[in-house]
Each structure stands twice: as structure tokens, then as C-alpha cells.
N, C-alpha and C positions, 0 to 999 in steps of 0.2 A: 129181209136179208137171210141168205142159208147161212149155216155154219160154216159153207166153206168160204165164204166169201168175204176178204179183209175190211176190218172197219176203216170208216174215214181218218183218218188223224186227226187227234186233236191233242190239246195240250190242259187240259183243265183236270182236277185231281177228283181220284172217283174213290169208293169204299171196295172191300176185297171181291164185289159181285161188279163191280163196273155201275154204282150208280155215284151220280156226280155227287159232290161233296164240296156245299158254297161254304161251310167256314173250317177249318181245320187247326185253330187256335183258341178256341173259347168252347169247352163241355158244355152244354145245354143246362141251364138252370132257374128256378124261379127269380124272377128278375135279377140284377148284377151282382147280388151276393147273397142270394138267398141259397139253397141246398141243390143237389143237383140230380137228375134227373136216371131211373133206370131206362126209361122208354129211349135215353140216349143212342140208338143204335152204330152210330158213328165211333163215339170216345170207345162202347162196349167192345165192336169190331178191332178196332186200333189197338186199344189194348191186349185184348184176347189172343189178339196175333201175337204182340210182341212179348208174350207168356210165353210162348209154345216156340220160340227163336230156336233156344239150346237145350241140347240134352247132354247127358243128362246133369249135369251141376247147373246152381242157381244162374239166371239170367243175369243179375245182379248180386254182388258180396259172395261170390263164389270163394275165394280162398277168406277162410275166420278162424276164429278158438272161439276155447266155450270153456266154461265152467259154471258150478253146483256154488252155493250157496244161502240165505238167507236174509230176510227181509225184515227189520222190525223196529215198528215207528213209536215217535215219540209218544203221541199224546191220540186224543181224540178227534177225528176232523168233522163230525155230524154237523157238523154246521153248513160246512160245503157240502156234503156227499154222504150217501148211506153203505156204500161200498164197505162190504161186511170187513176183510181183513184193514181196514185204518178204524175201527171203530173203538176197541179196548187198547189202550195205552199199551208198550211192548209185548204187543202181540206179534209173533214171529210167524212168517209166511215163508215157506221155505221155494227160492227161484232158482233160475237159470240161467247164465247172460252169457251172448254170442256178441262177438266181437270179432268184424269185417271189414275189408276194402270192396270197394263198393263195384270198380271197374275192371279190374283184372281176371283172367281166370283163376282156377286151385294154382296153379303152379306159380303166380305172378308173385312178386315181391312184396314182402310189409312196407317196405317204406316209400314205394312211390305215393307221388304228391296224388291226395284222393280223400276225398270225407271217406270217414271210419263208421261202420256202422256200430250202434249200441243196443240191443234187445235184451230185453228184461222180461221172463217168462214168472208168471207169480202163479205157482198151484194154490188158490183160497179153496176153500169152504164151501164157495158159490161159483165154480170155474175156473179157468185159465184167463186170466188177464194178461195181454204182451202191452209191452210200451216201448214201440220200434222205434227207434232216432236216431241221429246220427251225432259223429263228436263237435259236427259247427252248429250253430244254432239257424242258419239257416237256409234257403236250397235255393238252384238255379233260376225257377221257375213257378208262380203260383196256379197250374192249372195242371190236373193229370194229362187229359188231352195230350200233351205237349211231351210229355215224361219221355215215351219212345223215342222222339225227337233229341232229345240233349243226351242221352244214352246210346245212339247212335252216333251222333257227334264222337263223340266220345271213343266208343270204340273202334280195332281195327276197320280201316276201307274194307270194304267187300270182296274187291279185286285184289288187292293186294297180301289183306290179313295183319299188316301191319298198323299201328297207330298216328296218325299224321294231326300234327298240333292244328293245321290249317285248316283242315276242317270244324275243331271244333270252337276254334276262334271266329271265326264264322259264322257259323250259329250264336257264337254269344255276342257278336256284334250287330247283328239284327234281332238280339232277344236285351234289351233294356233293360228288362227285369233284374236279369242277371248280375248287374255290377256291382250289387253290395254281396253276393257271395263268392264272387271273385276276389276282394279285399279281405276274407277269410282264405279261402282256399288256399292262395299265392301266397300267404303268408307262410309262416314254418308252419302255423298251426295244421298246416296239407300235411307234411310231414313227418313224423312220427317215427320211432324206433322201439314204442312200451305203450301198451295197452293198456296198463294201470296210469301210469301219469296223464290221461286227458279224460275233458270233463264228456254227460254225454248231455242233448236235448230233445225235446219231443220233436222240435221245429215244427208239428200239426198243434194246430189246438183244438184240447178237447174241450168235452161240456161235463161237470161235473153235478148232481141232483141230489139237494139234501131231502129231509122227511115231507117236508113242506112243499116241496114240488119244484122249489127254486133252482132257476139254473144260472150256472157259471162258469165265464168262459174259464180256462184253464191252460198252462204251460208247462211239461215238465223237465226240472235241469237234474243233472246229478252231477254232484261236483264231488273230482276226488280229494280223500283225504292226503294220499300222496305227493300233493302236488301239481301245477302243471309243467308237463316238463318236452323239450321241441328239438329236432335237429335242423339244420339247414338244407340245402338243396342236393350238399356237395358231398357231407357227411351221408346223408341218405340214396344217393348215386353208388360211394363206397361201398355200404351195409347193404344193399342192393345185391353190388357182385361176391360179397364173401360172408354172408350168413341173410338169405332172404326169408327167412322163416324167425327173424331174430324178436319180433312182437309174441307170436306163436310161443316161442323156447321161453321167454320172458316169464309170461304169467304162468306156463305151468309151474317152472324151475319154482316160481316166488311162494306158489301155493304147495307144489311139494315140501319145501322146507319149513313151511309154518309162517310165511310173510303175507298172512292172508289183506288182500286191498280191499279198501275202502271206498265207497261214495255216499253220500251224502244228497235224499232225496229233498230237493227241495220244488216248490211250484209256485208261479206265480197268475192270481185269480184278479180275475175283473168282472162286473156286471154289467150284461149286455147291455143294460141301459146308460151305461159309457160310451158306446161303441159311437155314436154318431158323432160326439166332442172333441172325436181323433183328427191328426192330419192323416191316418193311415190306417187303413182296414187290418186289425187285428187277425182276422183269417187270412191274413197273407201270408203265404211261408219263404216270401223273403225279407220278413222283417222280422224286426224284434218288439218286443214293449220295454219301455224303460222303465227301470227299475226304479226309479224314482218317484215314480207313479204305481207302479205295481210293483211294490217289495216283493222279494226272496220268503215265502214261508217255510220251514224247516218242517220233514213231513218227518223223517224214517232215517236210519243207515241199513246201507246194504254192504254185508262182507261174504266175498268167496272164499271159502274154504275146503271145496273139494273138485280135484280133476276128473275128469270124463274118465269111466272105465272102458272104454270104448270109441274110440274117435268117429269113427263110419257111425254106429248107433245111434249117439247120443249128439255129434256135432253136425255131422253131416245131416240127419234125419229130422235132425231140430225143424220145425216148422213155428215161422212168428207168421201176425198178423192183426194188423193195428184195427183189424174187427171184431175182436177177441177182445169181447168185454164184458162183465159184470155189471150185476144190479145198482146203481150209482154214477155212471158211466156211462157217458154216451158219444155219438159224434158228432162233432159243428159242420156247419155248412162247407168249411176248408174243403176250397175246391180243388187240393190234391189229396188230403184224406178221405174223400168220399172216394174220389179213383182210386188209392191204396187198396182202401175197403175192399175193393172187389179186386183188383188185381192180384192182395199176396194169395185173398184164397184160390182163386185160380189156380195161378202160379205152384201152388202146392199139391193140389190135386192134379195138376198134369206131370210135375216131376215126382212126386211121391204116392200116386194112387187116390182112390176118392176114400179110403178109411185112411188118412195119415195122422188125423188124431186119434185115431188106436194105438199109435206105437208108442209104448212104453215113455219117452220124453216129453211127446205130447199129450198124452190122456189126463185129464182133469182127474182130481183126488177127489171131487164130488162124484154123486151118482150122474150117470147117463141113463136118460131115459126117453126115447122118441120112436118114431115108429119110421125110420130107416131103417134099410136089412141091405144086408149082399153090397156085391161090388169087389174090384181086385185085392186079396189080401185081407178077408177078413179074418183078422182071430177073434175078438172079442166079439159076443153075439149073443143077441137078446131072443130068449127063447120063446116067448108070445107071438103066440101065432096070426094072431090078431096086430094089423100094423096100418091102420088107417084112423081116422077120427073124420067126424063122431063116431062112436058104436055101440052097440048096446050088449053084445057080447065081453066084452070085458070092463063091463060097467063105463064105459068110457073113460078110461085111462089110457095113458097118463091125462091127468087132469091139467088145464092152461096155469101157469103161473101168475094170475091176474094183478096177487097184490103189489107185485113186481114189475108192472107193466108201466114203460117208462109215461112221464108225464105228455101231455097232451100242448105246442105250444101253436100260434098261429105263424099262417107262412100265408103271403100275396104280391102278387106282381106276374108282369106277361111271361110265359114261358118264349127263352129266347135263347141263342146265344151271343155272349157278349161277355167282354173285360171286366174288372171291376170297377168301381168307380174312383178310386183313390189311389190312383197306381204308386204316383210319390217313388219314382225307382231310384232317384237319386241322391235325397238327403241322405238318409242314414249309411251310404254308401262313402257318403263324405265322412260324416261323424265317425264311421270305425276309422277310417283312415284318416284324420287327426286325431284319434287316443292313440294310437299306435308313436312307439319311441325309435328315435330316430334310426336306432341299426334295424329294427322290425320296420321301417319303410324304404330303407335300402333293399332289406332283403326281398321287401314285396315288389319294389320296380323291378329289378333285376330280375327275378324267376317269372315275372311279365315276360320281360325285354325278351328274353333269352330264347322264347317262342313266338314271339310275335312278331320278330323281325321277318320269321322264314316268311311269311304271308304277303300275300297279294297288297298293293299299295291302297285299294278300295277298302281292305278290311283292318286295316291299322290303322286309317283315318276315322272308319266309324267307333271301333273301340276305343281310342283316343278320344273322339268328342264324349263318349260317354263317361269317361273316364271326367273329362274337362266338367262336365257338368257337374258330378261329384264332387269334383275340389277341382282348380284349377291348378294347383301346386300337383297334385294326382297325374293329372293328363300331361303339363308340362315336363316335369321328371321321368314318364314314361317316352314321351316322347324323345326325349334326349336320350335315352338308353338304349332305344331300338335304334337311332340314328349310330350309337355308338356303334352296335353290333353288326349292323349294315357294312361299316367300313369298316372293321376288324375282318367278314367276311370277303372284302374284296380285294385286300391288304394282302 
């Protein structure tokens, strides 16, 4: 066929070159929960795109603050981890934290209903460590694959530019997964009017490597010392239209006067050798582990203390990236932190240049030492002229970090794509929504109701049975709400 000549029609879903594309829900990995795969060329295309969507502010958590402060933990944690800054007792690591809405652009409101982002920038000794999270404990979706997808949802239609609930109800009613971060979300917990009164979490799990080579899995919360504290739907509709900048105004106001806030780093560690006893894959990032089982360990407090001299510079320019790791520290097979991993850097080299860890916010307080050179915006630059390896010109330097070299573990099974095996989307989906008191389950049918009515009668039926599955008291009560609104609309 010439290039002038139209192709067939068809309806089958192809990658950005036109070649077909048979699973489009599951990134390629060694068997159904082992790590996942770079050769991926599908998940790599999918995301890469949806990198490069917007220019130029963040694709994601476009409007945030940020502030300076410091890090310094309790005790020793060598047992878990060799990670240079938790190794001497109140050793002070001095951070950075960016605090965002995750769906809006710069201009949008603090207070719409939206997981908050939490990023935590640590300058050690031995790098830049980030620990990206958000303020629920945990997400939509356990697969990056997918990520484009529920962030599309999500944002303005394309034709229009406007945001339509029915679309992304939609999505979450053919995406199962989803139900137990909707009984967060739709909570006030969505909500918010203060930056310092809510908790943050990894919702990724990481792997932690103590001396001995041992790994373990890992969870991080930080829980504030302030309190937690929520508005409801109607109060944040308000604050919406007469101060949408009011989480913004908040934390710097607190920290200009010397009301510096607090969190409280805590983690909760498992040994992988746990992992198969579960009803539910711990790499899931929409579950949680109970705490019952995996207590709360108290690691560090973190307090901010100083505002941005510079908002463009130091908040806007901020670059996190949950692949931004130290010696100690590593990544689980979490099959949306392995996509993270490669999407924020992406992501950041296409809105900020390929040196963005040179700008002053980002540059590590250790030395830099590698044999990259050039590219847009270089200031900092290594003057050896010599920039490959091996060589015998500059003695071969820089020399490999070898004793550093994270440990060796085993991985087998067919390379495939495919779900995990323990999907379980339902229980704990129930469980938050019976801890929940009775005016926080009012308030979570109701901010359901209130959007789910608009929808198509096929898609209230299927978020309702998942809901039903959940608790049936859940999908009942929902359902009665939207029927409410239904005829208040036709009234």
C-alpha cells in the first residue's frame, strides 16, 4: 500500500507507530508479580507520551508549595537499612517538601476534592533521596500501564476542556481496583483547606538493605504532629470561590511566624518471606497492611522552618523522583513504582531540561562525579576531558562504587503480561468504610451521590455493585442517594 492510499478500518488499539497492541492493562513483567520489565516497549511508549502532554507546568500536581526544612531521626535503623543519613541517632538531614493537588492546573483551587501530593527531598551525604506520596494511603490503580488512563479520566474532555464527572466514573466503574480508593477519596479526607493538618504515605513499597544483604519490604507514613484536620464538600466549594490559594497562604503564613509543623516519620517493614501468608499482595498500591501485623516504627521528625526565597526557583523547579535513591534503598517490584521510576525522570527532563539536577534545589550536597557533559542549560560542569569508561587516560576514573552495589536477589517465571494474582479489590474496601463514623459515611455517600447521578444508567449500576461487594450497607446507601438526586433533578 502507497502512503497515499487509506488504510482498512479497523478497531483494534495499536502503539504511537501503528503496531497492534493485544494487552493494554497489564506492563510486562517476570511472572505476575515479579519486577517489571524495560524491554517493555508498550508501557515505555504510553508513558513517554503522556510525559510530554503539557507544557509547560507539571502533567500532574501542577498548582503546590514547598518549603525548607529538616529531617532528624530518632535512633539507629542498621538493622533494616544501611542508608547513611538514619544511621547516627539525631542526625539532622536537612529536606525539602512540596505539597500538591495532583489534578488541576497552577491556577486551580486548594480545595477541590483530590489526593494531595507529599514529597520529601533529603540532601544526605550520599545523594538526594525523594519519598513521593500522596496524603491517602493509597491509589486508584495498581499497574503504571494504566496511570495515563485514570489521569485522563480525570481531566478536562478534550473537546470541551471542561471536567465531566462521567467520564471518570466510568473508568472507575470498569476499573475494580479502584473501590477502596474511592472510600478515601470521597471522604472529606479529598478535601482539605491546610497543608499541615494531613498525614502523607509512600502508598509504593519500598525495599530497604541492611549490612548483611537482607531485604525488606517497607511503607512510609508521616503523620502530622498538628493533627488531622478535614472540611466537607460545601465548605471547600466556598473556599474554592473566595481564597483558592488558602492551603498555599496557610503554610507559608504558619512558617513565617514561627509555627513551624511537624511530621512524624514513621514505617511499617515486613519480610518478603511473609509475603505468600497474605490474603493480598503487599505490592499493591491499593492496599494497605494492617497495622496489626505490621506495626507503626517511629523513624525521625521532620519540621519546616524556612519559606522558599523564591517561588519559580525553588518550588516550581523542584524536581522529585521516587528513583532518587541511596545506598540502602531500593525498588520492589510495585508495579506502579517501577513506572514512576521512569516516568517522573522523564517527566522532568522534558519540562525542566536534561541537567535539572543542576539547579540549585535539586543538586545533591555530595559530590557529582560521572562522565555526562553538555546538554540545555548547563552551569555546573566537569572539567575532564576525559568522559567515558574504561580508560587509561585518567587512570580510569571515576572508579565504580562497587561496595555499594546493591545486593544480588533471585527473580523467575515466564515473562508475560498479566494481573496479579491477589487482586482482593474488595475487602478492604469494606473495612475502611465500616471504621468510618457515621457522619464521615454520610458524608462519603453524599459526595458519591452528588456525581454519580449525572451518569449513564449502565455506569451507576456497575459502581454500585462494586460498591455492594464492598459492604452491602455501602452500595445500598449509595444507591438510595443517587435515586434521591435523580428526582430532586427532575422535581
Amino acid at each position: 500500500m502507497n502512503k497515499n492510499q487509506k488504510p482498512e478500518p479497523f478497531t483494534y488499539m495499536t502503539d504511537s507507530l501503528g503496531t497492534p497492541v493485544a494487552n493494554d492493562t497489564n506492563s510486562l513483567t517476570v511472572s505476575c508479580d515479579g519486577p517489571g520489565l524495560l524491554q517493555d516497549v508498550n508501557l515505555i511508549d504510553k508513558i513517554a507520551h503522556f510525559d510530554r502532554e503539557r507544557i509547560p507546568e507539571r502533567v500532574v500536581h501542577a498548582k503546590g508549595a514547598g518549603a525548607f526544612g529538616y529531617f532528624q531521626n530518632y535512633c539507629c535503623m542498621s538493622d533494616y537499612t544501611i542508608a547513611n543519613f538514619l544511621q547516627v541517632p539525631n542526625t539532622k538531614t536537612p529536606v525539602f517538601v512540596r505539597f500538591s493537588t495532583v489534578i488541576g492546573s497552577k491556577g486551580s483551587a486548594d480545595t477541590v476534592r483530590d489526593p494531595r501530593g507529599f514529597a520529601v527531598k533529603f540532601y544526605t551525604c550520599q545523594g538526594t533521596y525523594d519519598i513521593v506520596g500522596n496524603n491517602l494511603p493509597v491509589f486508584f490503580i495498581r499497574d503504571a500501564i494504566k496511570f495515563p488512563d485514570v489521569i485522563h479520566s480525570l481531566k478536562p474532555a478534550p473537546h470541551t476542556n471542561l471536567r465531566d464527572p462521567r467520564r471518570f466514573w466510568d473508568f472507575i466503574s470498569l476499573t475494580p481496583e479502584s473501590t477502596h480508593m474511592i472510600t478515601w477519596l470521597y471522604s472529606d479526607r479529598g478535601t482539605i483547606d491546610d497543608y499541615t493538618h494531613m498525614d502523607g504515605f509512600s502508598v509504593n513499597t519500598y525495599v530497604w538493605v541492611n549490612k548483611n544483604n537482607k531485604r525488606f519490604y517497607i511503607k512510609y507514613h508521616w503523620k502530622t504532629v498538628q493533627g488531622l484536620k478535614t472540611i466537607d464538600r460545601f465548605e471547600a466549594e466556598r473556599l474554592a470561590g473566595s481564597n483558592p490559594d488558602i492551603a498555599t497562604e496557610k503554610l507559608y503564613n504558619k512558617i513565617a511566624c514561627g509555627k513551624c509543623p511537624k511530621w512524624e516519620l514513621c514505617v511499617q517493614v515486613m519480610d518478603p518471606d511473609v509475603v505468600d501468608s497474605l490474603d493480598f499482595d503487599p505490592l499493591d498500591d491499593t492496599k494497605t497492611w494492617p497495622e496489626d501485623q505490621f506495626p507503626l516504627i517511629r523513624v525521625g521528625m521532620m519540621i519546616l522552618n524556612k519559606n522558599p526565597d523564591n517561588f519559580f526557583a525553588q518550588v516550581e523547579q523542584s524536581a522529585f523522583c521516587p528513583g532518587n535513591l541511596v545506598p540502602g534503598v531500593d525498588i520492589s517490584a510495585d508495579k506502579m513504582l517501577v513506572g514512576r521510576s521512569f516516568s517522573y525522570f522523564d517527566a522532568q527532563r522534558y519540562r525542566l531540561g536534561a541537567n535539572f539536577a543542576d539547579l540549585p534545589i535539586n543538586r545533591s550536597i555530595s559530590p557529582i562525579n560521572n562522565n555526562q557533559r553538555d546538554g540545555a542549560f548547563t552551569y555546573h560542569f566537569n572539567p575532564e576531558p576525559i568522559n567515558y569508561s574504561p580508560n587509561s587516560l585518567n587512570c580510569n576514573k571515576p572508579v565504580p562504587a562497587s561496595r555499594l552495589e546493591p545486593p544480588c536477589y533471585p527473580v523467575k517465571g515466564l515473562v508475560k503480561r498479566c494481573p496479579i494474582e491477589k487482586t482482593n479489590d474488595f475487602a478492604q474496601a469494606g473495612e475502611h468504610y465500616c471504621s468510618l463514623t457515621s457522619k464521615e459515611k454520610e458524608h462519603l455517600i453524599d459526595n458519591i451521590a452528588s456525581e454519580l447521578y449525572l451518569c449513564k444508567e449502565d455506569i451507576i449500576c456497575r459502581v454500585l455493585d462494586n460498591f455492594c461487594k464492598a459492604s452491602e450497607e455501602f452500595g445500598c446507601k449509595v444507591k438510595n442517594a443517587v435515586s434521591e438526586y435523580k428526582n430532586r433533578s427532575c422535581s
